[in-house]
N, C-alpha and C positions, 0 to 999 in steps of 0.2 A: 294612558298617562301622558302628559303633556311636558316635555322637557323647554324649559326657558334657559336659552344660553345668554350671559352679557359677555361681549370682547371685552376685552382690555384694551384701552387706550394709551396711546402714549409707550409704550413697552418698543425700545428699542432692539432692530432687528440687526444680529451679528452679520454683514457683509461678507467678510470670509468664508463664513458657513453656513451660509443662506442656500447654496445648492447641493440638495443632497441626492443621495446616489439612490439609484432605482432600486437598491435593495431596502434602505433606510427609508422610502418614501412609501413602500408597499407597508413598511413594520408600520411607520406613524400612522397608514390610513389604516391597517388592521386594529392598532390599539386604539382606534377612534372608533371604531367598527366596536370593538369588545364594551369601550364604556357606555355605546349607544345601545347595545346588548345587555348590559347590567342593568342598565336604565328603564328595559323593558320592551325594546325594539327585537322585533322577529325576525330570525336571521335565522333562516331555513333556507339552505343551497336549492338550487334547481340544475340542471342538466346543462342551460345553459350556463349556470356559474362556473359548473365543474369545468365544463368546456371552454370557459375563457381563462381560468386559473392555468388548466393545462398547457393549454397554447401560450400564455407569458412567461409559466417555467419551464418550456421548449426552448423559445426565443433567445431568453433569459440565457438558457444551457448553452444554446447552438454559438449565439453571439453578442457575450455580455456587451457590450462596447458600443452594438448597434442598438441594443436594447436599451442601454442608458440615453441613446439619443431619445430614439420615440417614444420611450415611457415616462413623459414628463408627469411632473404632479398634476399639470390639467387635465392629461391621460388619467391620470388614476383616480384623479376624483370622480369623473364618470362612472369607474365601474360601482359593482354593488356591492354591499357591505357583506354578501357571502362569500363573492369571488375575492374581493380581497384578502378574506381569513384564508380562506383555501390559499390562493398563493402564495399567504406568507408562510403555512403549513408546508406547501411546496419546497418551498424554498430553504428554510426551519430545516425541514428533515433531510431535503437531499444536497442543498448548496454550499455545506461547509467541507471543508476537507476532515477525511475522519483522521490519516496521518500525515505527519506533515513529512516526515523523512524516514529513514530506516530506521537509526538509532532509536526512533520511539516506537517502530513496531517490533525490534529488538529486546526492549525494556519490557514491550508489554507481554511479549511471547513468555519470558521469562518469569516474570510475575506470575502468568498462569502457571506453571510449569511448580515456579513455588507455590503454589497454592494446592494444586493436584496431589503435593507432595506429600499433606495431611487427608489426602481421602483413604478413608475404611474401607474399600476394595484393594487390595495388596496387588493387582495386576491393572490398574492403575496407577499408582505410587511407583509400581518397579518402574514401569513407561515412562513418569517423568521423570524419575530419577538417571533413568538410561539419558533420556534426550538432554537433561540437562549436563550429563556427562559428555556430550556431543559438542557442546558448542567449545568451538575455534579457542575459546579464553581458554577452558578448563581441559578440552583435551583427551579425557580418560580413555574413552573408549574409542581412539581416532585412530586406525590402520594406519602405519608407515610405511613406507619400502626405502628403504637408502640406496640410491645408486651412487656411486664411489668412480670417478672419472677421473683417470691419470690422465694428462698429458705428455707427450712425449714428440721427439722431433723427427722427423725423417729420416736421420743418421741413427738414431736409435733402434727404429722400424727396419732398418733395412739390416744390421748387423744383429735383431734377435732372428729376423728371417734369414741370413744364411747360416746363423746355428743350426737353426733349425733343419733347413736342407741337407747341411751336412752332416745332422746326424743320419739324417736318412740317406745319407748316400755312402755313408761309414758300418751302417750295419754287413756283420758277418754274413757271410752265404751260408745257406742250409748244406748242413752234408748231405750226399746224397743216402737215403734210406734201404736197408738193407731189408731184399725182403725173406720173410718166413712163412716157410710151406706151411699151411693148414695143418695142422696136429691132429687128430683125431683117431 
């Protein structure tokens, strides 16, 4: 099957955004790649494709910054329309952040947790229901220990401590004991 493209002439190019980013230019060659694909082009990876896909989402990982330098668009339009999909797949799957902060791994923990809450295994359900009694907000099941710390001044240290001495220097003396013969 024979694909006939016509450009478009005349179509004014935005300046601003005319350079795009090594991730944006790998997606536009792979979505060129996929309609070149629909179209009827054979796009079966080989070993080296795999192998250049991975070494760009290396790079990519190690050092996005350097990355953007040398993967220009003339860079990428060389490669081949398998390695491209692969990399964008690469990239697809491992290059976004799954959380962005706590509070959303927070929300999501909890959600599971509500959701568990309706499973028909009862020693699951107790388990979230324990754990959701866990969290900081709610409290239920959170061991305390209160320690209770007086302050006090050195004049007051030192006059509960000669009480104290004097009592112990005020105790009675033992009488002496009286002894008794063995009975028997």
């Amino acid at each position: 099957m024979t694909l006939h493209l016509m450009p478009e002439e005349n179509v004014p190019l935005d300046k601003k955004n005319a350079a795009l980013s090594f991730e944006e230019s790998i997606t536009a060659a792979a979505n060129t790649a996929n309609l070149l694909a629909a179209a009827g082009l054979e796009v079966l990876p080989d070993s080296e494709d795999e192998e250049t896909a991975a070494q760009l989402a290396l790079a990519y990982a190690a050092d996005p910054s350097e990355t953007e330098k040398t993967g220009t668009t003339r860079r990428i339009a060389t490669l081949t329309p398998a390695a491209l999909l692969l990399t964008q797949q690469i990239l697809k799957d491992f290059g976004h952040k799954v959380v962005e902060d706590v509070v959303q791994i927070r929300h999501l923990v909890t959600n599971k947790l509500v959701q568990e809450t309706e499973n028909p295994d009862p020693r699951v359900r107790l388990k979230a229901l324990e754990l959701l009694g866990k969290f900081s907000d709610v409290g239920l099941f959170v061991e305390r220990s209160e320690v209770t710390v007086t302050h006090q001044t050195t004049d007051d240290i030192r006059a509960r401590l000669r009480e104290k001495l004097q009592r112990m220097v005020d105790v009675t003396p033992a009488e002496d004991a009286e002894l008794i013969d063995d009975v028997e």
